[in-house]
C-alpha positions in Angstrom: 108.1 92.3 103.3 110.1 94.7 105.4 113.4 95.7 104.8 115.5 92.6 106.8 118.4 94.8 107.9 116.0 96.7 109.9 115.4 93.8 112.6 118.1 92.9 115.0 119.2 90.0 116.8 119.4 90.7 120.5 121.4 94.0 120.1 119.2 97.2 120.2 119.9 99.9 118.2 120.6 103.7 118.8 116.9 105.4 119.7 115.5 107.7 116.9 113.2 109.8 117.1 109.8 108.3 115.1 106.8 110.4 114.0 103.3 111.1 116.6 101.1 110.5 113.6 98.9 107.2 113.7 100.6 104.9 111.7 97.5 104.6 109.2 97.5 108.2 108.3 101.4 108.3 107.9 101.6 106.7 104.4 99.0 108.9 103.1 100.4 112.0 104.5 103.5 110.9 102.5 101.4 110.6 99.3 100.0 114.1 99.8 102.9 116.2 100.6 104.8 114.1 97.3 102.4 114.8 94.7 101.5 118.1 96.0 105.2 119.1 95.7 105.9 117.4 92.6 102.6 119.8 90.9 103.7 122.9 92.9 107.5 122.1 91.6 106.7 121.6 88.2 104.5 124.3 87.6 107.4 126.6 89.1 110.0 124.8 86.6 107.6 125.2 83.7 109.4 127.6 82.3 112.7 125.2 81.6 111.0 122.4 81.4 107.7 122.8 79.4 108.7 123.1 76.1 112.4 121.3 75.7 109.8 117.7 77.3 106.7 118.5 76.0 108.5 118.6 72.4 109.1 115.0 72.9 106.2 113.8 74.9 103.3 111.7 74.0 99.9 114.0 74.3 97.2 112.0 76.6 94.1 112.7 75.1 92.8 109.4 77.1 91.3 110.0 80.7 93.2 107.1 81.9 96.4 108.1 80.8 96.9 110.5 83.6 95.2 108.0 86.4 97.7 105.4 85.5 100.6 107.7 86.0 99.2 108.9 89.0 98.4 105.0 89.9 102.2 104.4 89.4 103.4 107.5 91.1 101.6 106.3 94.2 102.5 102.4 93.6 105.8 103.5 93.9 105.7 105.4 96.8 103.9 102.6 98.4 107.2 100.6 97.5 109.7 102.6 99.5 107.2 103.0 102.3 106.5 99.3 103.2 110.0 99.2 102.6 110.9 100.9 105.6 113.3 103.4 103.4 114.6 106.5 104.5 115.5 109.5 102.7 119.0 108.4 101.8 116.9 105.0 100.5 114.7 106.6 98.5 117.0 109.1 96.9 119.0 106.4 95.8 116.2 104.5 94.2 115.0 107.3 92.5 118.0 107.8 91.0 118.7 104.4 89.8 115.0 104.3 88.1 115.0 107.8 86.6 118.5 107.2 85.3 117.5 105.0 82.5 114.8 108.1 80.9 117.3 110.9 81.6 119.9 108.9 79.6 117.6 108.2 76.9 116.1 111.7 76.4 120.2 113.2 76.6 121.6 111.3 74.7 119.0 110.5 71.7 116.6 113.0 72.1 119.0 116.2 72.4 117.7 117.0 75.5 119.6 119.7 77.5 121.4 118.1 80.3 120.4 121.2 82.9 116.5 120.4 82.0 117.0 117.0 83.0 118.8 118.0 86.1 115.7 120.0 87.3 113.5 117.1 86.2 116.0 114.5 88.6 115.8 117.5 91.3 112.4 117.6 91.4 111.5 114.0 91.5 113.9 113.3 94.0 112.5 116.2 96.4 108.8 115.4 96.0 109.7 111.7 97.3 112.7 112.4 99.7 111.5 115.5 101.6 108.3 114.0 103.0 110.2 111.1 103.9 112.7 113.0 105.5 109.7 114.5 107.7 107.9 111.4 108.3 110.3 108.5 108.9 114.1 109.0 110.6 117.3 108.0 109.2 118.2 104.4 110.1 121.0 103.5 112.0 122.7 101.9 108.6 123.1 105.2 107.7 124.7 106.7 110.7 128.4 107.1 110.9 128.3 107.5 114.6 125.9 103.8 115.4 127.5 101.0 117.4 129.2 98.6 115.5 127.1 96.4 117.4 124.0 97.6 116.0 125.8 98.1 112.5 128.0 95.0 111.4 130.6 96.5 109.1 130.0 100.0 110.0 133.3 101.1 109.5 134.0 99.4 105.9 130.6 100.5 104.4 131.4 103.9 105.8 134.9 104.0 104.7 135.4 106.8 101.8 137.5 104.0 99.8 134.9 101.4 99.9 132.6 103.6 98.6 134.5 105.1 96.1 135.7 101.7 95.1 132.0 99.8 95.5 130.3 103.0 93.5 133.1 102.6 90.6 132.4 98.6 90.3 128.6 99.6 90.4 129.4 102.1 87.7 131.2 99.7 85.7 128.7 97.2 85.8 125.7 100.0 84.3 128.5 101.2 82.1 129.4 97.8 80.3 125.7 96.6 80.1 124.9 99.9 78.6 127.8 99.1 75.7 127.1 96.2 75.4 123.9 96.6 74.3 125.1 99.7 72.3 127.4 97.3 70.4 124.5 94.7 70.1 121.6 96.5 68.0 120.4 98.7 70.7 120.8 101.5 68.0 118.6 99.9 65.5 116.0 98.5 67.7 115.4 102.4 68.9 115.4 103.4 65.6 112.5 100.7 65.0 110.8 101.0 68.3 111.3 105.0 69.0 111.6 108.3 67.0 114.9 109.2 68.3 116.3 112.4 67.1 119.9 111.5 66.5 122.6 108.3 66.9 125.4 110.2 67.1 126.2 110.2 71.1 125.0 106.6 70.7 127.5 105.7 68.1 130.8 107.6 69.8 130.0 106.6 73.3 133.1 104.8 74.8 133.4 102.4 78.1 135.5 104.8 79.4 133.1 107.6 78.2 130.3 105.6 80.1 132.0 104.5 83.1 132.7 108.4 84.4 128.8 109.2 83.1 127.2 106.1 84.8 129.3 107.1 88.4 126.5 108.9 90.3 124.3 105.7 89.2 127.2 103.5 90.2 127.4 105.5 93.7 123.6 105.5 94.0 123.6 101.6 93.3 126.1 101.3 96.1 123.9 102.9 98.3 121.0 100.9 97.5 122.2 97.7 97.3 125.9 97.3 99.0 125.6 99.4 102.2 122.0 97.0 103.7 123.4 93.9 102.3 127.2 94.0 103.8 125.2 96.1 107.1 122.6 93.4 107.8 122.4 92.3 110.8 122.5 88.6 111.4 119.5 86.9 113.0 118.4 83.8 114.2 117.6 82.1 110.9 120.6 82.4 110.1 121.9 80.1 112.9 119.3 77.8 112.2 120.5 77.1 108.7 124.1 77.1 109.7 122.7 74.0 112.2 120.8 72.4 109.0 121.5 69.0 109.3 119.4 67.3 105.8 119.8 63.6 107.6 117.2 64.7 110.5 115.0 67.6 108.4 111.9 67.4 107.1 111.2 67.8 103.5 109.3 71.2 104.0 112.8 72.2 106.3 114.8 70.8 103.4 113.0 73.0 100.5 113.5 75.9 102.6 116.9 75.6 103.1 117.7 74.9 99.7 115.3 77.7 98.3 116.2 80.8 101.2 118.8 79.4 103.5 121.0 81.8 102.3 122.8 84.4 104.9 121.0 87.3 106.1 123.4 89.5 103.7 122.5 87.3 100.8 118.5 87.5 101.6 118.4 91.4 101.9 121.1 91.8 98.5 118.5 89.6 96.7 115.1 91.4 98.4 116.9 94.8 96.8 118.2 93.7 93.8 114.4 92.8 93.3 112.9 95.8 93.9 115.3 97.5 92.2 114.7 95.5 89.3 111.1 95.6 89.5 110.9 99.7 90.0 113.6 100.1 87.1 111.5 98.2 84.9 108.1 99.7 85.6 109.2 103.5 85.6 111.6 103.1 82.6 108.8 101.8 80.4 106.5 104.3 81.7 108.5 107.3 80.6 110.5 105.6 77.9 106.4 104.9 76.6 105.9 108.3 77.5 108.1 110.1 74.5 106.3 110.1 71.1 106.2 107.9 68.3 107.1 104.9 71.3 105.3 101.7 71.2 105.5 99.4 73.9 107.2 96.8 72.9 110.5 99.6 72.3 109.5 101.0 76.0 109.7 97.3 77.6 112.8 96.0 76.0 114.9 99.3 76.7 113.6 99.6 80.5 115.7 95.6 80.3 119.0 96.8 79.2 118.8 98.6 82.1 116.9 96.0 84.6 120.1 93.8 83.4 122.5 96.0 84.9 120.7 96.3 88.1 121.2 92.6 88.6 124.5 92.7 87.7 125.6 95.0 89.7 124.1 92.8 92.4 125.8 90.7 91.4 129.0 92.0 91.4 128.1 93.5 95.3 127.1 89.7 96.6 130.7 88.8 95.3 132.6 91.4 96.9 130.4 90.7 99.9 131.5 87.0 99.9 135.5 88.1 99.3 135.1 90.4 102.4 133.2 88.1 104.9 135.6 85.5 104.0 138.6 87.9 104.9 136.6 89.4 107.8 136.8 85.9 109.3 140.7 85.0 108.7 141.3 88.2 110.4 139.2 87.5 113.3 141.2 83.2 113.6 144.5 84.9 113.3 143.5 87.5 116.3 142.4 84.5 118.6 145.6 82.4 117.5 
């Protein structure tokens, strides 16, 4: 389903400008211009980037090996576009799912951190320049919307709520990341993977991981904080504040007790979800990807990962709950 911050209730937002192409051709414009920029690109990189990944990837001697990652690429791409996500959405998704393989290939594959940067830079431009061309910038991402069409536009704009919401997001990567450090991540690489060393593994601190997981942290801020505390309420969300269970129906009753959560609540739980679900498909691709990987060490790796995902959400729904809740003392005490 569409992204829910995107409809309003009875407030129109600023106009922007929206693309003359027939909406059926649009999406696979997008495709075209992606994967022929991402070819182009890394033909052009080749150079930096041949021989430092294709030391550690797997060779696909299959036919189908290529179609699926193609298949993916596109599946993908079909995620953020049904999504409704602009270029600021879609950088920030493809950081949070490319994180997990460029962390993996630094730090236990030896992989030089300026080759990984090119990879992240050309992954990112393949999806976020066509979407740049094809769809506008929403109005949750405009500094200069009415707080009308924007609820919270100045505190999810603010540079200390998003240095402070980006530091809790990195936090939240950085502990799971430890903690399964701590746990046996190390050894169930070393069964799962042909990692080249432990040695960053083994001296990585939570401090050490908290200032390395902050453009992650900021990206997952981006993602998950700014539509969630920005959504703009709707008229479901009356309805379920009027739930009454002595007059409603069982079907009514299900619902409510199943989605009757706020509108913030609904669209922080529809990203967290797709977040989860696009961390764990591309970081088993690419984690399955390296050589001498099996699947099982590709799947439970992309989860360390998928678990900090969800708890970064949660850690955004909570902050989301403290603020509302002091949003609406501030508004009694003006009326008193």
């Amino acid at each position: 389903m569409p992204r829910q911050d995107a409809i309003p209730n009875g407030i129109t937002p600023p106009p922007v400008k929206t693309s003359r192409l027939p909406r059926a051709l649009r999406f696979p414009l997008l495709a075209i211009i992606s994967l022929s920029l991402s070819i182009f690109s890394y033909s052009a990189a080749y150079e930096l980037l041949g021989y430092r990944l294709g030391s550690v990837s797997r060779t696909l001697n299959d036919s189908w090996g290529p179609v699926a990652f193609l298949s993916a690429r596109v599946a993908e791409l079909y995620v953020g576009w049904h999504m409704r996500y602009d270029d600021l959405d879609t950088f920030s998704l493809s950081l949070l799912t490319q994180a997990p393989s460029l962390y993996l290939l630094h730090t236990f594959y030896l992989v030089p951190l300026p080759t990984l940067l090119v990879r992240l830079g050309v992954d990112s431009l393949s999806v976020v320049l066509p979407t740049k061309l094809l769809r506008p910038r929403s109005a949750l991402h405009n500094r200069r919307a009415p707080k009308t069409a924007v609820p919270n536009r100045d505190i999810i704009h603010s540079p200390t709520a998003v240095f402070t919401t980006a530091f809790l997001g990195a936090t939240a990567y950085a502990f799971t990341l430890y903690a399964a450090l701590q746990s046996g991540l190390t050894t169930f690489l070393v069964s799962h993977f042909t990692v080249a060393t432990l040695e960053p593994a083994h001296a990585a601190t939570l401090q050490l991981l908290i200032a390395t997981m902050l453009p992650v942290g900021w990206a997952a801020q981006s993602f998950l904080f700014t539509p969630s505390f920005g959504a703009q309420p709707s008229a479901g969300d009356a309805a379920d504040a009027a739930f009454n269970p002595a007059t409603a129906t069982l079907a009514q009753t299900v619902r409510h007790n199943v989605w009757g959560w706020s509108k913030r609540t609904k669209v922080l739980v529809q990203q967290t979800a797709v977040l989860a679900a696009l961390t764990g498909s591309h970081t088993t691709r690419m984690a399955w990807a390296n050589e001498g990987t099996d699947l099982v060490g590709a799947a439970g790796y992309a989860g360390v990962w998928v678990l900090a995902g969800l708890l970064a959400g949660g850690l955004f729904g909570w902050v989301g709950d403290v603020g509302e809740t002091k949003a609406v003392k501030v508004e009694e005490v003006e009326e008193i």
